[in-house]
C-alpha positions as CSV (number, residue, x, y, z in Angstrom):
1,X,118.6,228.0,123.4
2,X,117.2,226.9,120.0
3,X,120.8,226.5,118.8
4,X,121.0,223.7,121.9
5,X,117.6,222.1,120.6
6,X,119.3,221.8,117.6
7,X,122.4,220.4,118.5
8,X,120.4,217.2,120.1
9,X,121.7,214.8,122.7
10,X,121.1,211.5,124.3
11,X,118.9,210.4,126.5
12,X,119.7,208.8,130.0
13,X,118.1,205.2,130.7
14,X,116.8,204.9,133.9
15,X,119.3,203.4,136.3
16,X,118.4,199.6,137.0
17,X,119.5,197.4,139.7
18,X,120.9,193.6,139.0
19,X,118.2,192.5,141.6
20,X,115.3,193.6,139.3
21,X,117.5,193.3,135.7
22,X,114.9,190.7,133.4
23,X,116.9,187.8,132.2
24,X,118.1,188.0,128.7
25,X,115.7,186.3,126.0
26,X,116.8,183.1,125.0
27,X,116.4,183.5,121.2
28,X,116.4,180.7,119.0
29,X,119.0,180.5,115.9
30,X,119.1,178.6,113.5
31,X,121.9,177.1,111.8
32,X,123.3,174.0,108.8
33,X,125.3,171.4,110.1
34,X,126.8,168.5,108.1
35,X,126.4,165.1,108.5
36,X,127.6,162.0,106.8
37,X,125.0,160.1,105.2
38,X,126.1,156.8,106.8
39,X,125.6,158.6,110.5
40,X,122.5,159.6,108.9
41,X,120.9,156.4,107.5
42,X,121.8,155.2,111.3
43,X,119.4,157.3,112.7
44,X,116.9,156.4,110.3
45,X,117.5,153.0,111.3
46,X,116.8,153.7,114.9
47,X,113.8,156.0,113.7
48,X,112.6,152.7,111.5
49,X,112.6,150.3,114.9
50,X,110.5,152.3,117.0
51,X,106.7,151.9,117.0
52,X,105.6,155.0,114.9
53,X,103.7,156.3,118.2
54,X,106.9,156.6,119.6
55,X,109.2,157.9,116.9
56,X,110.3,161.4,116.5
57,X,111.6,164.0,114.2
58,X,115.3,163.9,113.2
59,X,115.2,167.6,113.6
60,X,114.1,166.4,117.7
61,X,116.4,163.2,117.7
62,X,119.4,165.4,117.1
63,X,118.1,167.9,119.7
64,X,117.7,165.4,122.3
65,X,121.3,163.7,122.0
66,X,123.3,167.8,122.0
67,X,120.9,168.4,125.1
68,X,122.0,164.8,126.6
69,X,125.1,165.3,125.9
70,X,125.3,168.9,127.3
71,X,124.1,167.7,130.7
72,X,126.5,164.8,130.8
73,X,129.2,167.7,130.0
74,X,127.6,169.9,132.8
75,X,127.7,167.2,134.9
76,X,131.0,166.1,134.7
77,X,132.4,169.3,134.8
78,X,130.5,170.2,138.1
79,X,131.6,167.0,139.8
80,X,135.0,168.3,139.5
């Protein structure tokens, strides 16, 4: 018996159903990306002609136009 103890194992995870399954945690990464500094300095310029209530990060203005253009992708591919 001790030579069993010994040898070790595995334990079994409890069986779960895909009814109760959690969702998988969306994690955030972080990554570089490269962009010209004429694209750039046109941001800034958009940045520079809003009220500064109303202006945001770059960080946020490049967030906003990949989540745009995601939904316009989405979109477009479920109209299909």
């Amino acid at each position: 018996m001790q030579e069993m103890i010994n040898k070790g194992g595995s334990v079994l995870e409890p069986a779960t159903s895909t009814a109760k399954a959690e969702p998988e945690e969306d994690k955030l990464k972080s990554f570089t990306f490269k962009i010209y500094e004429s694209e750039l300095a046109q941001i800034r310029a958009i940045q520079d002609s809003l009220p500064k209530r109303d202006r945001i990060s770059i960080h946020d203005f490049v967030l906003a136009a990949v989540k745009e253009k995601i939904g316009k992708m989405t979109k477009k591919s479920n109209s299909k």
